[in-house]
C-alpha positions in Angstrom: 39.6 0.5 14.6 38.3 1.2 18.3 41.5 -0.3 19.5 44.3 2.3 17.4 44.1 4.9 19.7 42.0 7.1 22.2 42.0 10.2 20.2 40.2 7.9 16.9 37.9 6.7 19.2 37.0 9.9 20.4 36.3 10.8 16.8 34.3 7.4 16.1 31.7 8.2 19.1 31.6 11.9 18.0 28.0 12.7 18.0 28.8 15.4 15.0 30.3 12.5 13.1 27.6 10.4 13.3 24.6 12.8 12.9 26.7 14.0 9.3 26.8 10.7 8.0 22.9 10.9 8.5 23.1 14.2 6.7 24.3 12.7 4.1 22.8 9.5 3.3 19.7 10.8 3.6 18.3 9.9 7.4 18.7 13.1 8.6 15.3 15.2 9.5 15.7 18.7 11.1 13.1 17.6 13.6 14.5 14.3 15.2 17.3 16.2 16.2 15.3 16.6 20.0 14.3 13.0 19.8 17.5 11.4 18.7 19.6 10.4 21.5 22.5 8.1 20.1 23.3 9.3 16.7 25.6 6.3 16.3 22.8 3.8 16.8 20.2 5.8 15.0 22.7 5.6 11.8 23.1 2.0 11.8 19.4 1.1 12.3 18.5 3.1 9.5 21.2 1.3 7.3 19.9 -2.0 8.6 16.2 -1.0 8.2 14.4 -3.6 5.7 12.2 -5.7 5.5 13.0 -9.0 7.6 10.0 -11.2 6.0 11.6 -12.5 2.8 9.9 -13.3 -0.3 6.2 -11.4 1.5 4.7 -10.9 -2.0 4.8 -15.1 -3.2 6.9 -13.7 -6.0 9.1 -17.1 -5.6 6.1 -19.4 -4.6 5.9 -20.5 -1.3 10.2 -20.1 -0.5 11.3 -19.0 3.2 7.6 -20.0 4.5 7.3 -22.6 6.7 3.7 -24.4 5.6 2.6 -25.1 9.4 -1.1 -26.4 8.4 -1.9 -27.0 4.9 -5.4 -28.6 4.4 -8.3 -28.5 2.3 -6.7 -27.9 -1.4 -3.9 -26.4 0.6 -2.4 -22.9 -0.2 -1.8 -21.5 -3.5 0.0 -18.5 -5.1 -2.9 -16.2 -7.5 -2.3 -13.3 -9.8 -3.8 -9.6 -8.3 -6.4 -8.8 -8.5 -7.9 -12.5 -8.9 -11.3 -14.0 -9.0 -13.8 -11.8 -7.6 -11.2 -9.7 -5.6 -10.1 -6.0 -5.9 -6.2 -4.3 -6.7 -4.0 -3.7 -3.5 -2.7 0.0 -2.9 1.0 -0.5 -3.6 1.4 -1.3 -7.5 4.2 -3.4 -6.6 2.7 -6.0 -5.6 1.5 -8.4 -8.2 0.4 -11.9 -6.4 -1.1 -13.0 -3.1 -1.1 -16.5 -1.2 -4.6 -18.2 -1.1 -6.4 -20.4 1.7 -8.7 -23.3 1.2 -11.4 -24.8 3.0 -9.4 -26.6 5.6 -6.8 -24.3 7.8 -4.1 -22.8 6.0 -1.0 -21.1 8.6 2.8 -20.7 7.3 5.4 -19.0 9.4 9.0 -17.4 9.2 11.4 -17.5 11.9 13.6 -14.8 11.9 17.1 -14.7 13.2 18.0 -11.3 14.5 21.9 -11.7 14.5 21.6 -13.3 11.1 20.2 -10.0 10.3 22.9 -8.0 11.6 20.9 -7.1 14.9 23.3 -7.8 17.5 22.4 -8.9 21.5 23.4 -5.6 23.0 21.6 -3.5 20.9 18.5 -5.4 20.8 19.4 -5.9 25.2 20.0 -1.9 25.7 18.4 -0.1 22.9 15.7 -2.3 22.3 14.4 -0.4 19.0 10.9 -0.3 18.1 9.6 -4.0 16.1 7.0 -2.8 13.6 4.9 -5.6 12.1 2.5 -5.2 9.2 -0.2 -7.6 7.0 -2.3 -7.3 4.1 -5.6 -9.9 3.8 -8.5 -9.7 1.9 -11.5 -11.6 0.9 -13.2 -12.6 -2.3 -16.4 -11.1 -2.8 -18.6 -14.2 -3.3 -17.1 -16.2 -0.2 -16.9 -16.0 3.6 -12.9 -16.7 5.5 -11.0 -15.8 8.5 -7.8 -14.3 8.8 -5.4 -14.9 11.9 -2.4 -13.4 12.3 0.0 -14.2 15.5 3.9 -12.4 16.0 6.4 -13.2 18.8 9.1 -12.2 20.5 11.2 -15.1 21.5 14.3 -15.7 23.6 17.5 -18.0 22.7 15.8 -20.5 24.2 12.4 -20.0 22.2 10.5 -18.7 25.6 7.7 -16.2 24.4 9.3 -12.7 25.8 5.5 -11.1 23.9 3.1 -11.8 21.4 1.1 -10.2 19.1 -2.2 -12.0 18.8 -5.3 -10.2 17.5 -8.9 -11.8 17.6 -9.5 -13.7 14.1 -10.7 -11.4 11.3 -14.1 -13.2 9.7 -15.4 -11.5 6.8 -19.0 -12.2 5.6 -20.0 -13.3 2.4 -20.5 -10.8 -0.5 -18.0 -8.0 1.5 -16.8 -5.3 -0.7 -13.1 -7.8 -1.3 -11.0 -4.8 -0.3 -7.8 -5.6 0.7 -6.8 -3.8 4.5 -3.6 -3.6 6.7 -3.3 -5.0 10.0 -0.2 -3.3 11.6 1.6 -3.7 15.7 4.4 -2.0 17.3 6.3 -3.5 19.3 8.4 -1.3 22.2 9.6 -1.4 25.6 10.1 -5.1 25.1 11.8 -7.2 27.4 15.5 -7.6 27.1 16.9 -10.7 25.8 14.8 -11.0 22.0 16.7 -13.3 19.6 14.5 -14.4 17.3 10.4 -12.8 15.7 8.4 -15.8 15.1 5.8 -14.4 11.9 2.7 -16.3 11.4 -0.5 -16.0 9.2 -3.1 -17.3 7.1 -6.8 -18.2 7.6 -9.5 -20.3 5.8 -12.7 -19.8 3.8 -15.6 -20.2 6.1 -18.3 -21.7 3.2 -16.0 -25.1 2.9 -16.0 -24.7 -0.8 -13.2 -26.8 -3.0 -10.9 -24.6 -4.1 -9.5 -21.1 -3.0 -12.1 -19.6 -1.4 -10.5 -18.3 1.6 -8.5 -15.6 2.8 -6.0 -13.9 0.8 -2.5 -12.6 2.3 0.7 -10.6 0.6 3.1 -7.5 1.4 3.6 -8.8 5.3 6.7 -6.9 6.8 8.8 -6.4 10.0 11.1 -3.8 10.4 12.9 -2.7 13.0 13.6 1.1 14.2 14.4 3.8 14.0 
């Protein structure tokens, strides 16, 4: 529609336009309005905001994860709050993945075009990449919980990475689930892909599911 004539276009990049269609759907807040410097772009990321990690709460078993390591009794999906573990904050959630004894990683590879987030805006823009994790324990064993995000090129070259020391919990820990979260900004140019992986192991070597617990992982990307 660019393309009709000067005078539409001149209307399409109208700031006012943009920052009413904000208004109206809902993104608009009084105070961004010193902070907000592209209303057009600040519109369609809050359109596109979601979350990029699909199926994050095992609703539909282990679909969309890639099981990198699976040893021990391998991972398993469990009902909240399950044995010897505590509720999670969000009521939404309703089931967790569970580690074993031997290490237990599974990933996502996310396609940013796919998602509607095109080169130039992720080149010129480059909007904020907000990752977030929930792990517990069970009360009556010892794990460890890893978590490692990246930031690749076309050409799968590491542009940044998001890798925290391994959690380990003791034995007999209060089994309270906690959020691990990372932002992402002033990234280099030239991110096509996020590379999303987690999971951990029990640290007692038990049979079973004695290990670190996961669910309600995100990414979302700006505003």
């Amino acid at each position: 529609c660019r393309l009709v004539c000067r005078q539409w276009r001149y209307v399409v990049d109208l700031t006012t336009l943009w920052k009413r269609k904000c208004q109206r759907e809902g993104f608009y807040l009084q105070n961004l309005d010193r902070s907000v410097s592209d209303w057009k772009i600040f519109y369609m990321l809050c359109n596109l905001k979601r979350n990029l990690i699909k199926n994050p709460c095992a609703e539909e078993n282990f679909q969309y994860w890639k099981l990198d390591k699976n040893d021990g009794d391998r991972w398993k999906v469990e009902n909240l709050p399950g044995p010897h573990g505590n509720g999670i904050p969000d009521p939404k959630v309703h089931k967790y993945f569970v580690t074993s004894y031997g290490p237990c990683l599974k990933s996502q590879l996310i396609t940013l075009q796919k998602e509607g987030y095109w080169n130039q805006l992720m080149d010129e823009k480059r909007p904020e990449i907000v990752v977030k994790d929930w792990y517990a324990a069970r009360f009556d064993s010892g794990c460890r919980y890893e978590l490692t995000v990246r930031l690749l090129s076309e050409d799968y070259i590491v542009l940044e990475e998001f890798c925290p020391e391994p959690v380990v919990i003791e034995q007999w820990s209060d089994a309270m689930w906690r959020e691990i979260s990372h932002t992402f900004q002033n990234y280099p140019p030239g991110v096509r892909y996020i590379w999303f992986q987690h999971g951990g192991q029990d640290t007692q070597f038990w049979a079973g599911w004695y290990g670190i617990r996961v669910t309600n992982s995100s990414i979302t990307i700006g505003p």
